[in-house]
N, CA and C atoms as a LAMMPS dump frame, in Angstrom:
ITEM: TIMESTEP
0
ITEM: NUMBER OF ATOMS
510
ITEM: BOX BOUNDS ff ff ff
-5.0000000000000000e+02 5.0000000000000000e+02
-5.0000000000000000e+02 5.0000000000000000e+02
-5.0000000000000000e+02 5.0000000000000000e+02
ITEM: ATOMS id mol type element x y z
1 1 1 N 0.823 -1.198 0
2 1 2 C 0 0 0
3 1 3 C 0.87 1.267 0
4 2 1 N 1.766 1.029 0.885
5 2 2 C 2.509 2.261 0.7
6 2 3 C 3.392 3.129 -0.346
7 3 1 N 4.154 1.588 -1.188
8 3 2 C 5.076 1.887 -2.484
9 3 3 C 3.44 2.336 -3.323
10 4 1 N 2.32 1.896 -3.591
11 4 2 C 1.305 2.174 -4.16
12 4 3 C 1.669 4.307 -3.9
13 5 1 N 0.745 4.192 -2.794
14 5 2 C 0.929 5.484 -2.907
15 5 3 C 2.204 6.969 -2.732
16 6 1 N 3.193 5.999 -2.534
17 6 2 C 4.349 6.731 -2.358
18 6 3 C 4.585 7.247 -4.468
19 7 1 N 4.625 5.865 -5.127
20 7 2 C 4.829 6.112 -6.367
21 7 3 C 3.634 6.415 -7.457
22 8 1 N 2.368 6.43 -7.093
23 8 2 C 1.976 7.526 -7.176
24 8 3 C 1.311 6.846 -9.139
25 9 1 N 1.807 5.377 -9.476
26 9 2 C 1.581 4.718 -10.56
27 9 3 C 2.466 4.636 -11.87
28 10 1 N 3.018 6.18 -11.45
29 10 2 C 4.53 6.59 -12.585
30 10 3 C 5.763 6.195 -11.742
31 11 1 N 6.043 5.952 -10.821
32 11 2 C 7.441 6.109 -9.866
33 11 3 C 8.376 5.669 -10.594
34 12 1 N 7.823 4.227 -10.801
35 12 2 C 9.213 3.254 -11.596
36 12 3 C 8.936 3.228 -13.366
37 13 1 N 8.468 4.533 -13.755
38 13 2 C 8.502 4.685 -15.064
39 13 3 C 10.355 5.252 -14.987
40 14 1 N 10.807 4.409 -16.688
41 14 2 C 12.193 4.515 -16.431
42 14 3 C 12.996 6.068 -16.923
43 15 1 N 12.497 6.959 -17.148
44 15 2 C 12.874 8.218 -17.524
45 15 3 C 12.083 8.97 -17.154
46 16 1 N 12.511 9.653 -15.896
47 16 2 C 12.531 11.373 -15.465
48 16 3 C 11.169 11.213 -14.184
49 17 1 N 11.1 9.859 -13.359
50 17 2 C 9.746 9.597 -12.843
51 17 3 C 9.2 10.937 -11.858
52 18 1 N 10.144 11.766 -11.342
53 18 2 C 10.085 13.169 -10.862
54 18 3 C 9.235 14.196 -11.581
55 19 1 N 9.527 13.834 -13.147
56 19 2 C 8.401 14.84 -13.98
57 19 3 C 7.119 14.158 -13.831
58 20 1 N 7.06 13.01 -14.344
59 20 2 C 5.949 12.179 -14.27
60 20 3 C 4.959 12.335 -13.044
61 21 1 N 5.861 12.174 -11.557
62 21 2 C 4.846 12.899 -10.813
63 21 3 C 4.276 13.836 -10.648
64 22 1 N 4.854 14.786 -11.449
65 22 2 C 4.793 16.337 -11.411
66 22 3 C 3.576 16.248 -12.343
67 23 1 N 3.397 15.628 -13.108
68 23 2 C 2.068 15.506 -14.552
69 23 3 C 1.206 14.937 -13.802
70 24 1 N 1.145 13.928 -12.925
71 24 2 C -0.007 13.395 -11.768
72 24 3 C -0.315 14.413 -11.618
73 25 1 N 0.372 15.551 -10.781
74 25 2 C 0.214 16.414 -10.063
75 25 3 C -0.918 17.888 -10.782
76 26 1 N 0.015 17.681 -12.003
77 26 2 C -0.787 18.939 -13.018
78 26 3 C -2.267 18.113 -13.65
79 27 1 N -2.361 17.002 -13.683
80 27 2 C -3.52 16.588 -13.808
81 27 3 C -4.811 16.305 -12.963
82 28 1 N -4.232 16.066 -11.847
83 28 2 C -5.457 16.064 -10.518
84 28 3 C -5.503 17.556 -10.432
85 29 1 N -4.603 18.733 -10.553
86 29 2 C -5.178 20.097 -10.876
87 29 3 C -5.993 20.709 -11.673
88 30 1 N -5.765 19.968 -12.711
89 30 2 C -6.922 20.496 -13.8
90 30 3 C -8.515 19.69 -13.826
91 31 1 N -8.469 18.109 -12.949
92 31 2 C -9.622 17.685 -12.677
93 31 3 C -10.246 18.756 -11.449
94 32 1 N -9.381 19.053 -10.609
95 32 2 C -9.657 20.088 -9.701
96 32 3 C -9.966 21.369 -9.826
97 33 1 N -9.875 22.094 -11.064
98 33 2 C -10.022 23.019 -11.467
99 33 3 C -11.643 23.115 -12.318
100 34 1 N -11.396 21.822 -13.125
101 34 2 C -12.688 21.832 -14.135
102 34 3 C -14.057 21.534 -13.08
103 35 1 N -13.709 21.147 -11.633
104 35 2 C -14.781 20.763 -10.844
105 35 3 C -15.301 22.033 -10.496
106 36 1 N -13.836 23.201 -9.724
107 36 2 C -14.047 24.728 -9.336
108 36 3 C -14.929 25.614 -10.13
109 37 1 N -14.749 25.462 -11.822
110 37 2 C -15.276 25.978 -12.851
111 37 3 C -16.612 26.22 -12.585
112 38 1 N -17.67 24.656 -12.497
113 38 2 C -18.43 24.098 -12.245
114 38 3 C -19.371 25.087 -11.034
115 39 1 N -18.564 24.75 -9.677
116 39 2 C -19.158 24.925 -8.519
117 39 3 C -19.062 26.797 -8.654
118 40 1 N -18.022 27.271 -9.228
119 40 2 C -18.149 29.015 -9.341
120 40 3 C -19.338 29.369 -10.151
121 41 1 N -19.377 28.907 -11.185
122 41 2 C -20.498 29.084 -12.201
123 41 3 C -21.674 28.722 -11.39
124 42 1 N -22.324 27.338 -11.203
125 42 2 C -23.479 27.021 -10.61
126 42 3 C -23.546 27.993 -9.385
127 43 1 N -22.365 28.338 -8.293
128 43 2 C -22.742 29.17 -7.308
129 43 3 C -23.102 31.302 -7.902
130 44 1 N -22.904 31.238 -8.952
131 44 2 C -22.376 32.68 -9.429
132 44 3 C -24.557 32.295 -9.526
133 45 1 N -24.739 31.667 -10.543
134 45 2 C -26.02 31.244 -11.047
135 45 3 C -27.048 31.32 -9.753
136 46 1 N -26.261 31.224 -8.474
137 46 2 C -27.547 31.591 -7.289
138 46 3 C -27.06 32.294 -6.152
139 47 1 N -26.232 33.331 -7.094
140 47 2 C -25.935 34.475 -6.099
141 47 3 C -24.953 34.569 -5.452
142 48 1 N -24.373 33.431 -4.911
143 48 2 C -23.068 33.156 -3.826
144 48 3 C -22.029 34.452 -4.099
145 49 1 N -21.614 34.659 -2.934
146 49 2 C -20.641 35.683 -3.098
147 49 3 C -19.446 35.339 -3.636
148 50 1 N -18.936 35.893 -4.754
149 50 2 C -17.956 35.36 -5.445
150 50 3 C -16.748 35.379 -4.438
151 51 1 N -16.002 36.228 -3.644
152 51 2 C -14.835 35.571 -2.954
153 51 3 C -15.342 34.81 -1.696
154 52 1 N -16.558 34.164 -1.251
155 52 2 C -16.469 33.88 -0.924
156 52 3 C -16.286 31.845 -1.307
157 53 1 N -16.902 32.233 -2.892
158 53 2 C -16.489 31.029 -3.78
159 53 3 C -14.983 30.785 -4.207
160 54 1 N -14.267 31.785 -4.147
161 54 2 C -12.814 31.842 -4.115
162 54 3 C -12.083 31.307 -3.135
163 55 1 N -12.706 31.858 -2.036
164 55 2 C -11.982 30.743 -0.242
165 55 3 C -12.062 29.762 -0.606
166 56 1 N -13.184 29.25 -1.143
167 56 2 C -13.577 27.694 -0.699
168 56 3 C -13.177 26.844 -1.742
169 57 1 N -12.315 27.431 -2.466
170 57 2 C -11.748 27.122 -3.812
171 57 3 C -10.627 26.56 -3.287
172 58 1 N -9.935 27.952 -3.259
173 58 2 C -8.379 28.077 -2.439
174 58 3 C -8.7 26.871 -1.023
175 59 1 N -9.234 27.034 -0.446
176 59 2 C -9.412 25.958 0.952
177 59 3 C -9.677 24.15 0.639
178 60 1 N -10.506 24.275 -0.741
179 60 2 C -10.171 22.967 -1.225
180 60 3 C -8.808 22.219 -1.518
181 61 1 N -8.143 23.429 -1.876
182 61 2 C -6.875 22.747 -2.973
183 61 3 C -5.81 22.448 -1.628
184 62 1 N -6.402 23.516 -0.671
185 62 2 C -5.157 23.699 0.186
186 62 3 C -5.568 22.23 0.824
187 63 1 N -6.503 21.81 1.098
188 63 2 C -7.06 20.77 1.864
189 63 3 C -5.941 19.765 1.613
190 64 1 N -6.509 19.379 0.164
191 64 2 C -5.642 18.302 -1.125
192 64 3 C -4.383 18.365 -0.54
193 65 1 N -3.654 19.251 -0.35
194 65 2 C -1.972 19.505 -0.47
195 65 3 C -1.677 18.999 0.94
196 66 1 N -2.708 18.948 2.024
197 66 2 C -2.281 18.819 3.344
198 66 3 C -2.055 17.26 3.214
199 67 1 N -3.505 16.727 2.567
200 67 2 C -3.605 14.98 2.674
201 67 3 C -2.9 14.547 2.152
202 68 1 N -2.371 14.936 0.824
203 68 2 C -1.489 14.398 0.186
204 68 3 C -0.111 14.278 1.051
205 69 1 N 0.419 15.63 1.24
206 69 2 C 1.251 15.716 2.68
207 69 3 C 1.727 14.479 3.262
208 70 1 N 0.505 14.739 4.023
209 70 2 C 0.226 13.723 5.564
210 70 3 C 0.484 11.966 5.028
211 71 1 N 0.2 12.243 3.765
212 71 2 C -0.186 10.264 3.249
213 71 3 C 1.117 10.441 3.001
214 72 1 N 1.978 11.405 1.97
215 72 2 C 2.721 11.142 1.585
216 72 3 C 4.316 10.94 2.837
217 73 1 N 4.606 11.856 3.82
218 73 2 C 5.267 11.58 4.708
219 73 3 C 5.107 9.993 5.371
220 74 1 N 4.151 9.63 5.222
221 74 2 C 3.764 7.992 6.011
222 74 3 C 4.315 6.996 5.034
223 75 1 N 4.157 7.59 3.369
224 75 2 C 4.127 6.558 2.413
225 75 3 C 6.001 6.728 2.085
226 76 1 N 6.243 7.618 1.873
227 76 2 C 7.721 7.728 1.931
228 76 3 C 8.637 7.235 2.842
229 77 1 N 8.255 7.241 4.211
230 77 2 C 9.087 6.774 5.022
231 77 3 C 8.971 5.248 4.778
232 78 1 N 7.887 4.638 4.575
233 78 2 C 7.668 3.626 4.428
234 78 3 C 8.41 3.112 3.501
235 79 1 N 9.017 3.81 2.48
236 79 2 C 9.012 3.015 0.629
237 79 3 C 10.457 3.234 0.673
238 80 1 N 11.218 3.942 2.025
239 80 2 C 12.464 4.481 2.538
240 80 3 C 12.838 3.264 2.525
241 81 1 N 12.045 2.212 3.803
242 81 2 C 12.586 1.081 4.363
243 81 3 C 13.055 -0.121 3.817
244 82 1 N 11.548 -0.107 2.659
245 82 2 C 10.67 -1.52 1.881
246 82 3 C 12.091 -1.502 0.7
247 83 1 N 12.399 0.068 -0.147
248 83 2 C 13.2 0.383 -1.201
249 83 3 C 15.002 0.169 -0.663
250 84 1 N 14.977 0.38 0.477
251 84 2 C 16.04 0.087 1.21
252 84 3 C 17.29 1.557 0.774
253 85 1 N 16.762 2.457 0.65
254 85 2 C 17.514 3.109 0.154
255 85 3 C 16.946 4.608 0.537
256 86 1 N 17.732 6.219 0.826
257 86 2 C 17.354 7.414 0.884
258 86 3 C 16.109 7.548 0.329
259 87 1 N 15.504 8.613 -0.036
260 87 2 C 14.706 9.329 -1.039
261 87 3 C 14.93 8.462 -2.375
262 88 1 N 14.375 7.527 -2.976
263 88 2 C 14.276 6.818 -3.895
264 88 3 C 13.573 7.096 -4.988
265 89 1 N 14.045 7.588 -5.952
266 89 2 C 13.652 8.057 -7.183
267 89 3 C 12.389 7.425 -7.609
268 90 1 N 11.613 6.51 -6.909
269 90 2 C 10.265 6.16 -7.172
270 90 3 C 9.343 6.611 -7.195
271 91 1 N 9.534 7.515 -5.523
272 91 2 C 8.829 8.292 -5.093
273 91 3 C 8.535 9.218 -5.117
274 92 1 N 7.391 9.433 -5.832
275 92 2 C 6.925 10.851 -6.192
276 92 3 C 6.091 11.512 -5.765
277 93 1 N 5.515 10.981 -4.734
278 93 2 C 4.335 11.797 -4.043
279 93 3 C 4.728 13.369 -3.275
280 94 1 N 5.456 13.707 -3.368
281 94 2 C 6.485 14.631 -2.866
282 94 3 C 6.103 15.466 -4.404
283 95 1 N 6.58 15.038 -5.592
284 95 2 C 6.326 16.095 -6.583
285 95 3 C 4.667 16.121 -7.326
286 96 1 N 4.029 15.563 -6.462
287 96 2 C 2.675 15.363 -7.035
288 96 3 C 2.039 16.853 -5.988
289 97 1 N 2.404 16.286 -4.798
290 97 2 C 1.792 17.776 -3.723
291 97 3 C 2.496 19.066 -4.081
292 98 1 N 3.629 18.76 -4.371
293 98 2 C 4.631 19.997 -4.316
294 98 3 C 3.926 20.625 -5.839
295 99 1 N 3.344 20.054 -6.968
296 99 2 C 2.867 20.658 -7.927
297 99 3 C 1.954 20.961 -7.832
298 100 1 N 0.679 20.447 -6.858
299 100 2 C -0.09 21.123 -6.646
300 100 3 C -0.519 22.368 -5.403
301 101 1 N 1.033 21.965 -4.738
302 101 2 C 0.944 23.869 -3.949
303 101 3 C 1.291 24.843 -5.138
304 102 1 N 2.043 24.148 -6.127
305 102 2 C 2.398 25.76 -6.801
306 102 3 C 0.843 26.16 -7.517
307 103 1 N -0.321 25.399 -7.526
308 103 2 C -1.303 26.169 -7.834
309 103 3 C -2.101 26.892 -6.996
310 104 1 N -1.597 26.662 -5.497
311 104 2 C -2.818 27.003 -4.309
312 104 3 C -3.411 28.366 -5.029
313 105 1 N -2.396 29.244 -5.324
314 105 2 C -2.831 30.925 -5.218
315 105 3 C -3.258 31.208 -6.815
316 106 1 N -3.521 30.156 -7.504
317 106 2 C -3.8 30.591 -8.78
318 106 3 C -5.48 31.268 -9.005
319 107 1 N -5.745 32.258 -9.398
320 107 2 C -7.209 32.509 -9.663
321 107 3 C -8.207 31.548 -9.939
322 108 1 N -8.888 31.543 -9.837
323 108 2 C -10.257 31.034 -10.87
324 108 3 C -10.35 31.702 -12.62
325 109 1 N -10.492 30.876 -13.443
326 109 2 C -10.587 31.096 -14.813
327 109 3 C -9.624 31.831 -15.114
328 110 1 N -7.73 31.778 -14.879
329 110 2 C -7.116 32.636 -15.489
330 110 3 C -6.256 32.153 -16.849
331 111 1 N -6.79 31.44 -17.435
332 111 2 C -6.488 30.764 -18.349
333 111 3 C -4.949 29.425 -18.332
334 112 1 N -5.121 29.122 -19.21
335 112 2 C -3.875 27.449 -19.023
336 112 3 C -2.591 27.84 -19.095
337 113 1 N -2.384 29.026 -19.587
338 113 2 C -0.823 29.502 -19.538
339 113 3 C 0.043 29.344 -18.169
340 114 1 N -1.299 29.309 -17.013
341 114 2 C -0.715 29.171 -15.586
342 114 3 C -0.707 27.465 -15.564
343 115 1 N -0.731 27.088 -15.731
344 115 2 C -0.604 25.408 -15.59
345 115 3 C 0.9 25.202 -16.389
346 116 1 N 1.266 25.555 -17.099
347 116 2 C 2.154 25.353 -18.322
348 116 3 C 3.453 26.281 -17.374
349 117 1 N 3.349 27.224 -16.985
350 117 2 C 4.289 28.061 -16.144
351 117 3 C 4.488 27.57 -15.068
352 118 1 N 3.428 27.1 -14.177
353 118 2 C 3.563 26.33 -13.173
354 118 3 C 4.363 25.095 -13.217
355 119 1 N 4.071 23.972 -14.05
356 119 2 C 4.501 23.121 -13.893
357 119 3 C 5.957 23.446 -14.444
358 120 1 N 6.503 23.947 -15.169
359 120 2 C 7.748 24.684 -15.625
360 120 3 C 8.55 25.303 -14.505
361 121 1 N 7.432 25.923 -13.595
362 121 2 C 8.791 26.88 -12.658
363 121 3 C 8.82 25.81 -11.544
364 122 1 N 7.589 24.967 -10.858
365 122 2 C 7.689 24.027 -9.636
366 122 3 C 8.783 22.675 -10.293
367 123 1 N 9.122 22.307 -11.962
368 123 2 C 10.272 21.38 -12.302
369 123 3 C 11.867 21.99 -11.556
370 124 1 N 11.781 23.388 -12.619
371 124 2 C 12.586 24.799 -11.774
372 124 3 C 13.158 24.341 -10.611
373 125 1 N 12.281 24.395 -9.619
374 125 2 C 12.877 25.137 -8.396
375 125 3 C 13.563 23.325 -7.204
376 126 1 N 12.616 22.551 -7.836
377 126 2 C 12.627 21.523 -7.281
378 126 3 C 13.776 20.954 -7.812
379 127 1 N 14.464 21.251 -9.202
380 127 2 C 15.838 20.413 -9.884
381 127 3 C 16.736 21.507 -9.201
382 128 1 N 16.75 22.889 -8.905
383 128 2 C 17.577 23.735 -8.799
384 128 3 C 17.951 23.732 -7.661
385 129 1 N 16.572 23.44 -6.556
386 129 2 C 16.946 23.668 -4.746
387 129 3 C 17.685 24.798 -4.171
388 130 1 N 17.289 26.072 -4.718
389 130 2 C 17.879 27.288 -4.381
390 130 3 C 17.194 27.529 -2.507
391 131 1 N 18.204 27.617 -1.681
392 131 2 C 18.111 27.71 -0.57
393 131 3 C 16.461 28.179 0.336
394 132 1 N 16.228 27.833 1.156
395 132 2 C 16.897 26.608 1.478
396 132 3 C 16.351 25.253 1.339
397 133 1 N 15.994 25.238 0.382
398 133 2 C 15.561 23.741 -0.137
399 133 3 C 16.23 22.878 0.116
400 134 1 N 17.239 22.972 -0.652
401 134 2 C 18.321 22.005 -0.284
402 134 3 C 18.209 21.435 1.006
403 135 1 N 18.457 22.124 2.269
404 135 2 C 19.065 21.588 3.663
405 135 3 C 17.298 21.015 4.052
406 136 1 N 16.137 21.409 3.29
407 136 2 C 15.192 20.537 4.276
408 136 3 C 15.306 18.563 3.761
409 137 1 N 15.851 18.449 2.736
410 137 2 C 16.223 17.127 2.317
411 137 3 C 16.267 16.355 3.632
412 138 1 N 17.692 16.999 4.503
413 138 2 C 18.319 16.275 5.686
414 138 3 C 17.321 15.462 6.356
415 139 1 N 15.982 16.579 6.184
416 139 2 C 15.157 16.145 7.574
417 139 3 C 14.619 14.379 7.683
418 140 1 N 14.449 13.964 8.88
419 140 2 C 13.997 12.633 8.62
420 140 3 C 12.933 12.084 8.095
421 141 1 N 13.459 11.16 7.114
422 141 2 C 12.563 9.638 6.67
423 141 3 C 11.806 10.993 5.531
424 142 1 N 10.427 10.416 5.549
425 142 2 C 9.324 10.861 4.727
426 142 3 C 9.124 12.717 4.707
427 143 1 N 9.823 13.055 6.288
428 143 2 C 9.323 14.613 6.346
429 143 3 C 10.462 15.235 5.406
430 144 1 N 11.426 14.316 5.027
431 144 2 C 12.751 15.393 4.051
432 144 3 C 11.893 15.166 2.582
433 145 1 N 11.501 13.878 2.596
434 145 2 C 10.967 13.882 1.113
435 145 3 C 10.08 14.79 0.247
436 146 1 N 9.001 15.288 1.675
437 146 2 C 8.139 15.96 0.704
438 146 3 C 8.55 17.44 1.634
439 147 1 N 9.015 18.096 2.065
440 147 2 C 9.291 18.949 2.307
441 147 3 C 9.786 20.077 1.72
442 148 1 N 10.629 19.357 1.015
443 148 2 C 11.715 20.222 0.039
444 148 3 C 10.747 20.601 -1.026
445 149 1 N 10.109 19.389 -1.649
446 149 2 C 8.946 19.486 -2.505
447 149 3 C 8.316 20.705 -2.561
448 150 1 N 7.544 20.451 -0.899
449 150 2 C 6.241 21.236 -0.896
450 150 3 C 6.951 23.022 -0.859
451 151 1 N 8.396 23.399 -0.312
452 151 2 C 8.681 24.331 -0.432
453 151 3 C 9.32 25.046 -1.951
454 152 1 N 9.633 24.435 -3.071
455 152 2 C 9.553 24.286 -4.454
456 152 3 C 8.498 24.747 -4.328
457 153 1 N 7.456 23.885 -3.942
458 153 2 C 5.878 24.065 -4.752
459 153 3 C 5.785 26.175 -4.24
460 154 1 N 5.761 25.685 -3.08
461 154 2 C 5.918 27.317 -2.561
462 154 3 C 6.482 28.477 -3.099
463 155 1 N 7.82 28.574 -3.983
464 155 2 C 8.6 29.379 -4.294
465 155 3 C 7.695 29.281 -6.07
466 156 1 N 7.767 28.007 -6.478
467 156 2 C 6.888 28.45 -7.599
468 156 3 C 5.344 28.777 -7.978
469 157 1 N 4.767 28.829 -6.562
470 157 2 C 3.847 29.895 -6.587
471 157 3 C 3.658 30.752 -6.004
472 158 1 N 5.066 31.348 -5.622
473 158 2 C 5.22 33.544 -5.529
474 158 3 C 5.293 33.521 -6.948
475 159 1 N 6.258 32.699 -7.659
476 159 2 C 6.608 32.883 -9.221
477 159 3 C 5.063 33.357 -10.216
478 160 1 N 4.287 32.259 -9.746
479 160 2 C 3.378 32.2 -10.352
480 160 3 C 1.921 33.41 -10.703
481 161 1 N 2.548 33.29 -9.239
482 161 2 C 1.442 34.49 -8.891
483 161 3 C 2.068 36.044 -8.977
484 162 1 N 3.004 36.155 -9.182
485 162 2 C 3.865 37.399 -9.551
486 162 3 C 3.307 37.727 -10.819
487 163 1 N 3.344 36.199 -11.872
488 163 2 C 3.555 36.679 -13.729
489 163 3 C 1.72 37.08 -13.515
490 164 1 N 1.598 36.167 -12.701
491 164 2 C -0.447 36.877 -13.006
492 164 3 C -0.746 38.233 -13.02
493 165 1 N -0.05 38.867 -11.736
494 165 2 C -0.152 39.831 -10.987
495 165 3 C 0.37 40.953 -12.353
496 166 1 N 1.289 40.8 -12.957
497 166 2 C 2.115 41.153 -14.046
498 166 3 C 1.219 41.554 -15.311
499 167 1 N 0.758 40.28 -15.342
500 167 2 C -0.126 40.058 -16.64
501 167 3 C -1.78 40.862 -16.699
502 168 1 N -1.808 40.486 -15.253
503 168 2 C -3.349 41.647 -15.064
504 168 3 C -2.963 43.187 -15.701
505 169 1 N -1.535 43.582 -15.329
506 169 2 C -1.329 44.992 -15.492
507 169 3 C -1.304 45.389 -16.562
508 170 1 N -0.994 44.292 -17.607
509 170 2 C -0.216 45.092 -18.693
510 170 3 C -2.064 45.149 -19.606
């Protein structure tokens, strides 16, 4: 159960299984997104206050990123033991959450260019480990695995949300 969800179905695909999770990742976003679409529209259709359809947007995804988290620290440490080896290139549940924090702060309906940037700058930051990414690796078992991740995911969505912020202006 655990290599199950540690790898996430791509892990032991034999080239680049780190991106591969990262495409899990951009794909349960866009099922997550096309659902948001849905529930903004049908709620817009009976009035709901639009940011308050925005929280509960943002509070969904953030939800996602926690469980994934939480499973994934349990499933990593686990796939640590079973794999017999560090952080094992199988495991991708680490770049599945970490791709979907870099969408937490993305709007509602701001078109796919943010999915395409996203998954581009959270590859970025997670191959690059510009400080201090790097040193959360150390931490133990499952909490180094997705840590580093989820703070990637983090740095590429200031990124993300910067070019929006950018793009509204021009």
């Amino acid at each position: 159960m655990a290599l199950a969800v540690a790898t996430c179905g791509v892990g032991y695909l034999p080239l680049a299984p780190g991106t591969w999770g990262s495409a899990v990742g951009v794909g349960l976003y866009l099922l997550f997104d096309s659902s948001s679409v849905r529930l903004m529209s049908e709620g817009a259709m009976r009035g709901w206050d639009a940011s308050a359809l925005t929280s509960l947007r943002t509070s969904g995804l953030l939800l996602i990123v926690v469980v994934l988290s939480l499973a994934g620290i349990w499933a990593a440490t686990r796939a640590e033991g079973l794999l017999g080896r560090k952080d094992p290139g199988a495991v991708v549940i680490d770049e599945v959450a970490g791709q979907l924090m870099t969408f937490l702060f993305v709007p509602y309906n701001t078109g796919k260019w943010t999915v395409v940037v996203g998954f581009i700058a959270f590859r970025a930051f997670d191959i690059w480990k510009p400080y201090p990414i790097r040193r959360l690796e150390a931490l133990e078992s499952g909490l180094g695995i997705m840590a580093d991740d989820l703070l990637a995911g983090a740095y590429a969505a200031a990124l993300v949300s910067l070019l929006i912020t950018i793009q509204l202006w021009l």
